[in-house]
C-alpha positions in Angstrom: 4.3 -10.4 -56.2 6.0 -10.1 -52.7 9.2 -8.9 -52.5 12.1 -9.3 -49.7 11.7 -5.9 -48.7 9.4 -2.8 -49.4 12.4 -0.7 -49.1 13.6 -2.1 -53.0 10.4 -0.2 -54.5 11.7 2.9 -53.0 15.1 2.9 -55.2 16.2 6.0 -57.4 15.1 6.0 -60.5 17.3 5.3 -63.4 18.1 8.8 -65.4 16.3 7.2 -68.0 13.5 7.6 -66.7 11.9 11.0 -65.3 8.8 10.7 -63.1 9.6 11.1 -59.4 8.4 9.2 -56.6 7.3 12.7 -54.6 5.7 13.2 -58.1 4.1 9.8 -57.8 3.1 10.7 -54.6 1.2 13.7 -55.6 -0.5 12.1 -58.6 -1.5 9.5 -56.3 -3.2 11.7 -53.8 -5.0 14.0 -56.2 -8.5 14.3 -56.7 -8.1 13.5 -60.6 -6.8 9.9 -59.7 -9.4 9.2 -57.2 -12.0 7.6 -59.7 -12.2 4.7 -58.0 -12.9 5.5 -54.4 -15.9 7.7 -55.4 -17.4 6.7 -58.5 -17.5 4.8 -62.1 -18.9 6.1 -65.3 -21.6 3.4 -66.5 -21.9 2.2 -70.1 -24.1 4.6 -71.2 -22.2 7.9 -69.5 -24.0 7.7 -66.0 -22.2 7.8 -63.0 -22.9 4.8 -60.3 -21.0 4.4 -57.1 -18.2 2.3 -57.3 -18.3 -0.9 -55.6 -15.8 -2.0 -53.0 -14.1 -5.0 -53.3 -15.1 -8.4 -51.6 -13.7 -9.0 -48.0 -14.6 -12.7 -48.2 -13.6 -15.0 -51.0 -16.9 -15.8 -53.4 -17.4 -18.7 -55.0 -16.3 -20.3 -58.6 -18.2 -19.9 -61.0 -16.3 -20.3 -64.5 -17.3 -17.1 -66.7 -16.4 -16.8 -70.5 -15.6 -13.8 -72.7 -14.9 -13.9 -76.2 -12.4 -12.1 -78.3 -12.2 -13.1 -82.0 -11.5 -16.5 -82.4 -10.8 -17.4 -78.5 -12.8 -18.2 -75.9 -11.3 -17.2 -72.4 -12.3 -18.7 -69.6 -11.5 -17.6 -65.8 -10.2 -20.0 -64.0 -9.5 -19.8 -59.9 -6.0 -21.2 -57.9 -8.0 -19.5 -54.2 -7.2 -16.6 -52.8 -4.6 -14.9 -50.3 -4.2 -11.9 -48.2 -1.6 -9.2 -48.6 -0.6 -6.0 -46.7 -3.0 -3.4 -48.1 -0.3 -0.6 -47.7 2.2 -2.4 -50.0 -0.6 -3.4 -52.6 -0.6 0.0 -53.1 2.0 1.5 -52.8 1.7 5.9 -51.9 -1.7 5.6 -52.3 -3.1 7.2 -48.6 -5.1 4.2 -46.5 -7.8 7.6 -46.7 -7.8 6.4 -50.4 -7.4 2.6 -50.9 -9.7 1.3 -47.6 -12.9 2.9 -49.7 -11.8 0.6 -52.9 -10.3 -2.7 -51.2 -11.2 -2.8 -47.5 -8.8 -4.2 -45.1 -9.0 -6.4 -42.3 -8.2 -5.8 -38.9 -4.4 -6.6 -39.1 -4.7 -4.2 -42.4 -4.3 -6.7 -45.3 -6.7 -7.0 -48.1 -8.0 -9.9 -50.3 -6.6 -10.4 -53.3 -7.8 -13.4 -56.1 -5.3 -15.7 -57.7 -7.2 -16.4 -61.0 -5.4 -18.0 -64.0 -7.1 -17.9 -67.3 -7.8 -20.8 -70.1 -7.8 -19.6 -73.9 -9.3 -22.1 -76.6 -9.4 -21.9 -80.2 -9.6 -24.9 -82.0 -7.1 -27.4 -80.9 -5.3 -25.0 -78.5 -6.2 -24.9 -74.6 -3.8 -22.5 -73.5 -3.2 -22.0 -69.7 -2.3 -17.8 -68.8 -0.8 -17.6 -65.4 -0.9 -21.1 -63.3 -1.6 -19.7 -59.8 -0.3 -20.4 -56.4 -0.1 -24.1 -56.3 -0.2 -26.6 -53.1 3.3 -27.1 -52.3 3.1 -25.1 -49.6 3.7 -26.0 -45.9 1.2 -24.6 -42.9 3.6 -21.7 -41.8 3.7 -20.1 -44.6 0.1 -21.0 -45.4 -0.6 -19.0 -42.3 1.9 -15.7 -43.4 -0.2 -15.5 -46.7 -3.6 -16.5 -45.6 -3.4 -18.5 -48.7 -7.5 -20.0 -49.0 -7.5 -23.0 -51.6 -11.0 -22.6 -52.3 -10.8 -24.0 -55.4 -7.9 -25.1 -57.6 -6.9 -24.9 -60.5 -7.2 -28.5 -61.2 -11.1 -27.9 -59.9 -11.6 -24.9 -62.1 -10.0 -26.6 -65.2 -12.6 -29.8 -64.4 -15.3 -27.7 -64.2 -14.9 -26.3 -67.6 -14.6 -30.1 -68.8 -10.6 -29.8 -69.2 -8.2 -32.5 -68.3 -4.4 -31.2 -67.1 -3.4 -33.8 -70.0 -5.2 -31.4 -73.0 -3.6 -28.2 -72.2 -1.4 -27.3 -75.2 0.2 -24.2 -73.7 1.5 -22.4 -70.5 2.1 -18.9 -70.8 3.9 -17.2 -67.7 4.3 -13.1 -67.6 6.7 -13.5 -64.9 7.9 -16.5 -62.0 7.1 -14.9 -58.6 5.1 -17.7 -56.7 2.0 -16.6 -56.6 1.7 -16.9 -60.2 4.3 -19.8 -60.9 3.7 -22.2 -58.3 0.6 -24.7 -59.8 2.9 -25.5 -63.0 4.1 -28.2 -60.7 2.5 -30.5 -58.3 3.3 -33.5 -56.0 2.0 -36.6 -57.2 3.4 -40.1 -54.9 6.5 -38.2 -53.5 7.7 -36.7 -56.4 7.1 -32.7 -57.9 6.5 -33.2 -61.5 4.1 -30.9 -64.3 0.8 -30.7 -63.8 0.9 -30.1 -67.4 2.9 -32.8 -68.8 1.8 -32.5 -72.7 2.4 -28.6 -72.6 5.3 -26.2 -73.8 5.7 -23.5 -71.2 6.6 -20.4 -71.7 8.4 -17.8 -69.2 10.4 -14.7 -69.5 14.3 -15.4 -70.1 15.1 -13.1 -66.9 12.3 -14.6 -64.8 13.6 -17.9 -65.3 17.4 -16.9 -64.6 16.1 -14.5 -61.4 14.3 -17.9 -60.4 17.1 -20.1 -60.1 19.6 -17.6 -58.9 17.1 -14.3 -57.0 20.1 -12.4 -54.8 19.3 -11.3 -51.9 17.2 -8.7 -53.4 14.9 -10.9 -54.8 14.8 -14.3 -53.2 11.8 -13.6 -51.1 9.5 -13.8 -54.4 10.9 -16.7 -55.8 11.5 -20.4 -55.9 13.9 -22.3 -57.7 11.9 -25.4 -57.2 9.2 -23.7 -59.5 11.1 -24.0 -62.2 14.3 -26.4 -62.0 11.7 -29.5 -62.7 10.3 -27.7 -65.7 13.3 -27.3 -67.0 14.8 -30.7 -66.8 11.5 -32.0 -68.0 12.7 -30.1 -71.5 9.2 -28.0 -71.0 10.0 -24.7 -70.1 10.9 -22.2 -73.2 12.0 -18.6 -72.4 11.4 -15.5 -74.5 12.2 -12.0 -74.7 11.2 -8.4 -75.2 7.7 -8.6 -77.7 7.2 -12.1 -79.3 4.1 -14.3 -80.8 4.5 -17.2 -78.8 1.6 -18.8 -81.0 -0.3 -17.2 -83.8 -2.5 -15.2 -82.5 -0.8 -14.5 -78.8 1.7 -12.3 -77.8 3.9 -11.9 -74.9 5.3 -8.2 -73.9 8.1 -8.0 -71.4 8.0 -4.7 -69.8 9.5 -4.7 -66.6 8.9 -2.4 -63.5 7.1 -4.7 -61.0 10.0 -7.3 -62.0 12.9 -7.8 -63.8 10.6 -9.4 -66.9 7.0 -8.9 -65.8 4.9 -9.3 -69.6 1.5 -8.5 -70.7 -0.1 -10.8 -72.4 -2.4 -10.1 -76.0 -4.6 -12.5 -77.6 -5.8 -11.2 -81.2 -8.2 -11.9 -83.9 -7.0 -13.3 -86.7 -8.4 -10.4 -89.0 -7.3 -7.7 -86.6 -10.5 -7.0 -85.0 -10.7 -7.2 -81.1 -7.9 -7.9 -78.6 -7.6 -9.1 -74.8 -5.1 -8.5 -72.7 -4.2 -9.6 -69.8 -2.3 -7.6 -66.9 -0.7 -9.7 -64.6 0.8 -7.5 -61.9 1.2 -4.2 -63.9 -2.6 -3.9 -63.7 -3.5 -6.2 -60.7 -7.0 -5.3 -60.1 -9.6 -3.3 -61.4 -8.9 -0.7 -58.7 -5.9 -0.2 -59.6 -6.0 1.7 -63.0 -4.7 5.3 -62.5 -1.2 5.2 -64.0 0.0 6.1 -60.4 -1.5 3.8 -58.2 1.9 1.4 -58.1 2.2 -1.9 -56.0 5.2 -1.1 -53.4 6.8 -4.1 -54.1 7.5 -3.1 -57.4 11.2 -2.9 -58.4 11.4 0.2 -60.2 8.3 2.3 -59.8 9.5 4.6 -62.5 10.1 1.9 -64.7 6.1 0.5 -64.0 4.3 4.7 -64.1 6.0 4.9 -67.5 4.8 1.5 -69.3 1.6 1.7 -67.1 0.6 4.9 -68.6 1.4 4.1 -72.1 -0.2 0.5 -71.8 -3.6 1.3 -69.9 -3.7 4.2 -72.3 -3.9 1.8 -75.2 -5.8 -0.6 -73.8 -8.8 2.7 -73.0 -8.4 4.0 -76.8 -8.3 0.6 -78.1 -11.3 -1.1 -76.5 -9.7 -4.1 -75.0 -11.0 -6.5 -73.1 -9.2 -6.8 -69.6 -7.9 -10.1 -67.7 -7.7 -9.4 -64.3 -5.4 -11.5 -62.0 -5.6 -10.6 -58.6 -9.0 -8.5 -58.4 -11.4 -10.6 -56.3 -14.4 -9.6 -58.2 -14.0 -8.9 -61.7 -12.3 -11.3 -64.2 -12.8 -9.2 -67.1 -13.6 -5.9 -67.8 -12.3 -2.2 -70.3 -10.6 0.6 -69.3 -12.5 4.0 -70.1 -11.9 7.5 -70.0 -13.8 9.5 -67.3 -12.4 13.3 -68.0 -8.9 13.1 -66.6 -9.3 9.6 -65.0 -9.5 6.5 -66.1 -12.3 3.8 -64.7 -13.2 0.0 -65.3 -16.1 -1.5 -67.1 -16.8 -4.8 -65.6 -18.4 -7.2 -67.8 
C-alpha cells in the first residue's frame, strides 16, 4: 500500500479520465458521502450508529462465510499502523477520526488479513499478508504487530502450508506480498511450496524493477525466489485463474491492483474481495480514495462502477485491511452507500 511519496497520488489525471481531484474533494466532504461517520442502515431498514473502528488489535478468531460451492475462511498475517491522513486521502480528519480513530502521532490501525477458499480439493490462499522478513527499524516505522500469522491462522483452521493448491495475489506491494516467502535455516524459500501463484503481469515487472516512483512499496526479494522456483504465473486484464475464480486488473491504487470474484458454479451468489480499492468497510463512498493511490481518477472511476455492482448484486465482501469486519455487503442508503457486516 505505501508509496514513496504522497505527492504521486496528487498527479493530473489522464484526459481519459474526467473526475477532478477539487471534484473529489467536494464529494468527499459532502454530507451525502458521510454515511459512515454518522450512521448505518440495519438489515431490516433501521438506522443504528455506526461503530468506530478498533484502536487495539483483537484477537483471531477464524470466521467462515459461504458463497456457493466455497467456503472462505479469514485468515490474519497481524496488524500495522498507517498515517490516518494518507489512508484517506481528502477526506477532512473532521470526517475520518469519527470512523477510524487515530493515535496520538495520528496513524490508525489497519488489519492485514489474507483469506483461504476451499472447495473440494482446492485450498486457495487470497492475499498472503506481511510476512517476517522484516528487520526491527522498519518494524518500528510500520508498527507492524505479528499477533498472529498466517502460518498460525492457517493451523488453526487445520491447514498445513504443504495443502494449499493456490496463491492468488491482486497486486505485489509488501503488505500484501511479503508471507509468500519465508526464511527457513538461512535461506528465503515458499512458504507454499506445492502451490501455483498467481500475480498481476505489471505487479510482477513493477516488483523487480519499481523506479523511483514506486520503489518504496515494493520488494524484489518478494518475488525473484518465486520466480526461479518456476511458481509464480502472471496474468492480465479479466481472467479465470481456476474455474470458479476470477482475477480483475483494474488499476488506480497501482499499476495492476485486481479484484478478486469467487462464483457459484450455477451462477448464484458471488464474493469478492477488495484488496486496496475497497480497503475497509469505512471506506465505501466512491470518493473516499487512499492518498497513496497512483491515479485517483483512475481508482473514483472503477470504484464507482465496482462498489455499484457489488450493492446491486448482493455480494459478499472480503475485507483486507478493516480491523473489524472480514466480511460484509454493500447497500444503498438514499444517495450513500453503507456496509452490512456479517
Amino acid at each position: 500500500m505505501p508509496e514513496a511519496s504522497l505527492a504521486r497520488a496528487f498527479v493530473r489525471p489522464e484526459p481519459s479520465l474526467r473526475v477532478r481531484l477539487n471534484d473529489l474533494l467536494a464529494l468527499a466532504a459532502s454530507p451525502a458521502a458521510a454515511l459512515d461517520a454518522r450512521s448505518l442502515r440495519g438489515s431490516h431498514g433501521a438506522m443504528k450508529p455506526a461503530q468506530p473502528a478498533s484502536s487495539k488489535a483483537p484477537p483471531y478468531v477464524p470466521r467462515s462465510a459461504v458463497c456457493g460451492e466455497w467456503r472462505i475462511t479469514a485468515l490474519c498475517d497481524g496488524f500495522m499502523r498507517l498515517d490516518g491522513g494518507s489512508m484517506w486521502g481528502v477526506v477532512p480528519r473532521a470526517m475520518w477520526q469519527r470512523m477510524t480513530p487515530p493515535a496520538e502521532d495520528n496513524t490508525i490501525l489497519i488489519a492485514l488479513r489474507p483469506f483461504l477458499a476451499e472447495r473440494g480439493s482446492d485450498k486457495v490462499v487470497i492475499e498472503v499478508g506481511i510476512g517476517n522478513r522484516w528487520d526491527e527499524k522498519w518494524r518500528g516505522i510500520y508498527a507492524i504487530e505479528a499477533t498472529t500469522t498466517l502460518e498460525q491462522s492457517l493451523a488453526a483452521c487445520g491447514v498445513k502450508p504443504s495443502e494449499i493448491t493456490h496463491v492468488v495475489a491482486s497486486h505485489c506491494h509488501w503488505d500484501h506480498f511479503g508471507s509468500a516467502l519465508v526464511e527457513r535455516d538461512g535461506a528465503v524459500v515458499p512458504l507454499f511450496p506445492n502451490a501455483r501463484h498467481f500475480a498481476p503481469r505489471v505487479e510482477i515487472e513493477f516488483a523487480k524493477k519499481p523506479g523511483h516512483a514506486r520503489k518504496a512499496s515494493y520488494r524484489a526479494e518478494d518475488v525473484e525466489p518465486l520466480e526461479r522456483s518456476g511458481l509464480l504465473e502472471a496474468y492480465d486484464g479479466e481472467v479465470e485463474l481456476l474455474p470458479g475464480l476470477r482475477a480483475h486488473v483494474l488499476g488506480g491504487h497501482s499499476d495492476g491492483v485486481a479484484v478478486i470474484t469467487l462464483h457459484a458454479a450455477n451462477g448464484g451468489e458471488t464474493a469478492v474481495f477488495w484488496s486496496d480499492v475497497v480497503p475497509t468497510t469505512h471506506h465505501v463512498q466512491p470518493a473516499y480514495i487512499m492518498a497513496f493511490d497512483l491515479d485517483v481518477a483512475r481508482s473514483f472511476e472503477q470504484r464507482s462502477l465496482w462498489i455499484e455492482r457489488a450493492c446491486r448484486e448482493r455480494w459478499l465482501g472480503l475485507f483486507y485491511h478493516d480491523v473489524d469486519h472480514a466480511f460484509g455487503r454493500i447497500v444503498r442508503d438514499g444517495k450513500r452507500y453503507a456496509v452490512e457486516p456479517l
